[in-house]
N, C-alpha and C positions, 0 to 999 in steps of 0.2 A: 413244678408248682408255680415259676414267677408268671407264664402267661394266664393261665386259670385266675390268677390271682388279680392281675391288671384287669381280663376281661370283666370281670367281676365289680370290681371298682368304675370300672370307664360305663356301665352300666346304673350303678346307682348314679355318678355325677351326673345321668345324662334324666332316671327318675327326680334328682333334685330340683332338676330345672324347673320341672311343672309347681314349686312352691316356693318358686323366687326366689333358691337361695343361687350362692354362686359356687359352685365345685370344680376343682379339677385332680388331674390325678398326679402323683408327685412321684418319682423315682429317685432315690439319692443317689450319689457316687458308690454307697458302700452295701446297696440292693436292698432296698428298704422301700415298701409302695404304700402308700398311701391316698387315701382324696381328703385334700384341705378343702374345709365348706366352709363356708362366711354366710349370715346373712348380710346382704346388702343396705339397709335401713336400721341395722344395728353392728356396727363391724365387730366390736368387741365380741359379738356372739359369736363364737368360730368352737369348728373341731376337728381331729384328725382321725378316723376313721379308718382301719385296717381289715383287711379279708386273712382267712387264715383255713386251713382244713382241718378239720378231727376226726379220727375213726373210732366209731362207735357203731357196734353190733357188724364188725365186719365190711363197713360202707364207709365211703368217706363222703362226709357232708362239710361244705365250705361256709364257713357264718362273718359275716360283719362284726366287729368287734370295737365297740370304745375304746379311746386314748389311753385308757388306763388297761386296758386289755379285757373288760369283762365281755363276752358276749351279748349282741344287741336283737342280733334278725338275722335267719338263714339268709345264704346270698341265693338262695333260686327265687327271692321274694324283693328286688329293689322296690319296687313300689313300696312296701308295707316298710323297709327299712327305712326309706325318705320319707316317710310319714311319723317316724319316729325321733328320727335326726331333724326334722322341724318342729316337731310341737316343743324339743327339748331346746332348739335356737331362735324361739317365739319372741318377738321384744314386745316385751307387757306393756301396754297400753299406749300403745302407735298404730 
C-alpha cells in the first residue's frame, strides 16, 4: 500500500502546483504519508491531505481524504482533487 499511496500523493502536490498552492509530501518516522499544502498568500490556509484504498464491489479504489478522514476525490483524478483542495484554501478577498 505505502508506495501506491506516496505515488498518489507525489501526484496531486505536483496538480497543486498549477493553483499556486505549495505541497509536499510528508512521511513520518512511525509511516504515516501525507501532502501538507499551504497556500502561499494566505499561510494560515493549510491542510493535510491523505490517500487511502477501499474495497468496494470487489475493486479497490484509492481516494484523497481530508484531515479529518472524510473522503474528498478519487485519487485517479488529481486534477479535479487540486481543484477542490483550492477553492477550500481560497483567501477571500486578495
Amino acid at each position: 500500500m505505502g508506495d501506491d499511496n506516496y505515488e498518489h500523493l507525489k501526484r496531486l502536490a505536483a496538480a497543486l502546483d498549477a493553483h499556486g498552492l505549495l505541497a509536499r509530501v510528508v512521511q513520518t518516522q512511525g509511516g504515516r504519508t501525507f501532502a501538507r499544502i499551504i497556500n502561499p498568500r494566505a499561510t494560515s490556509l493549510s491542510e493535510n491531505v491523505t490517500c487511502r484504498p477501499t474495497s468496494a464491489s470487489g475493486t479497490q479504489d484509492w481516494w484523497y481524504c481530508w484531515s479529518w478522514g472524510e473522503r474528498m476525490h478519487k485519487a485517479d483524478d488529481p486534477a479535479g482533487a487540486a481543484t477542490k483542495v483550492a477553492r477550500v484554501l481560497a483567501a477571500v478577498g486578495k
